[in-house]
Every structure is written in structure tokens, then in C-alpha cells.
N, C-alpha and C positions, 0 to 999 in steps of 0.2 A: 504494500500500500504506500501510495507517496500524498504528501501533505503540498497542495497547489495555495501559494500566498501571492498575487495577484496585482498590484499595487496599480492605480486605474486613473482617470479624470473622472470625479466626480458626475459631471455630466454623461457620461457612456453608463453609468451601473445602470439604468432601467434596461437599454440593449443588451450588453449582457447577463444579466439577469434571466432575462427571457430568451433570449440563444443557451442559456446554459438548461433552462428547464426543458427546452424544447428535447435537447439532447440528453434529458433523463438525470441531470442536476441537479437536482434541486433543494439537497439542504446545505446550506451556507453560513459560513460566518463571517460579517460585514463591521470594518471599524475606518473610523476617521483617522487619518494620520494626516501630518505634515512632511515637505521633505523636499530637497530640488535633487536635480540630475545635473547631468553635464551643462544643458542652458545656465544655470547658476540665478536660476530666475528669472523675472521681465522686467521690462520698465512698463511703467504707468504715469498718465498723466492723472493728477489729483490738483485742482484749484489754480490750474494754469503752469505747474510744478512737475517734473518729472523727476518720479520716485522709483529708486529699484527695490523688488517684493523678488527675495532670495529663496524664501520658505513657502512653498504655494500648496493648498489642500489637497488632498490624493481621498481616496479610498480604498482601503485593502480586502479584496474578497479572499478567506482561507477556506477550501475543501477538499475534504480527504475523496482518493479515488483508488480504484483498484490497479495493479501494475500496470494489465493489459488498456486500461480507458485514458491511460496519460496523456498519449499524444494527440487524441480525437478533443478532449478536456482545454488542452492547451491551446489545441489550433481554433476553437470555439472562441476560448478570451480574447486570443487574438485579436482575430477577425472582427468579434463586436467591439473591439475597446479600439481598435487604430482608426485615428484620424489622417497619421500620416502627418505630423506636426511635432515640434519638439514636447516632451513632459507627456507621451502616450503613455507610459509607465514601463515595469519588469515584471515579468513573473520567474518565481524562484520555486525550485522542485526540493523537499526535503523527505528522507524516508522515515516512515511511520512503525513503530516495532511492534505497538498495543492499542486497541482503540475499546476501552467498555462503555458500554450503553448505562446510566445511572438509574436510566426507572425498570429493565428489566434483570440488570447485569450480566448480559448477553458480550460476551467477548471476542475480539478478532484477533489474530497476528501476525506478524507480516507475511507474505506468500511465499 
């Protein structure tokens, strides 16, 4: 099992969201982060003023998949999350050893 962390523009999660369910997806875990990439950020105009914003909002989707679904999984985020603009984000594969279920305590372990 590998653990998909996802790191997004906020604006694409409703797209992948729903490219992810479509393709049998669908429990996830979604958190706010901060963070820049190689851009180092943008400039903004703010009251006539141009400001650099180094740190910009991301969203990180994490979910676990099975060995065989990674690459179908991944090329899903992909595809919904690219604009084809700089700050699309990364996604990162880590592997999974243990996963239990808390309300039945149903276990899995890596394949």
C-alpha cells in the first residue's frame, strides 16, 4: 500500500475530487497548508504597491491506495490538478506498513 500526499491549488480540489471518485476514490484526507516552490512566490499589486507573497495557500489531499492502483491514482491528480502554470503542486508516494480501521478494527498490511 502507498500513502498519495498531493499538495494542489486550492482552486482544482473540487476537479479532483470528482476525477478521483469517479475513478473509485473516494475516501480522502484534505488539509490546508502553506508553502512556495521554485517560483519563490508572486508579486501583487495591493493599493497601487507591488508586494511579493513568498508563502501562497496549497491544499494537500492524502490517500492511501493499493500497490497495483498507484499509477492510475496518480495520473488522475495529475491531470485534474494541472493548469500548466507555475505552483500546480507535487505529489509524493510514501509506503504504508499498517493501516486499522478504529470502528471495526479491521487491519491491512503492506502487500
Amino acid at each position: 500500500m502507498k500513502l498519495i500526499q498531493a499538495i494542489i491549488r486550492p482552486e482544482r480540489f473540487e476537479n479532483v475530487k470528482v476525477c478521483l471518485e469517479q475513478e473509485g476514490y473516494v475516501p480522502l484526507t484534505l488539509m490546508e497548508v502553506k508553502g512556495r516552490g521554485e517560483q519563490k512566490g508572486i508579486a501583487l499589486e495591493y493599493r497601487g504597491k507591488l508586494i511579493q507573497v513568498d508563502i501562497l495557500p496549497k491544499l494537500m489531499i492524502e490517500l492511501v491506495v493499493k500497490n497495483d492502483d498507484l499509477n492510475r491514482a496518480i495520473t488522475t491528480i495529475r491531470n485534474a490538478a494541472h493548469t500548466g502554470k507555475h505552483g500546480d503542486g507535487k505529489i509524493f508516494v510514501l509506503p504504508v506498513e499498517r493501516v486499522v480501521r478504529v470502528r471495526t478494527q479491521e487491519e491491512w498490511t503492506k502487500e
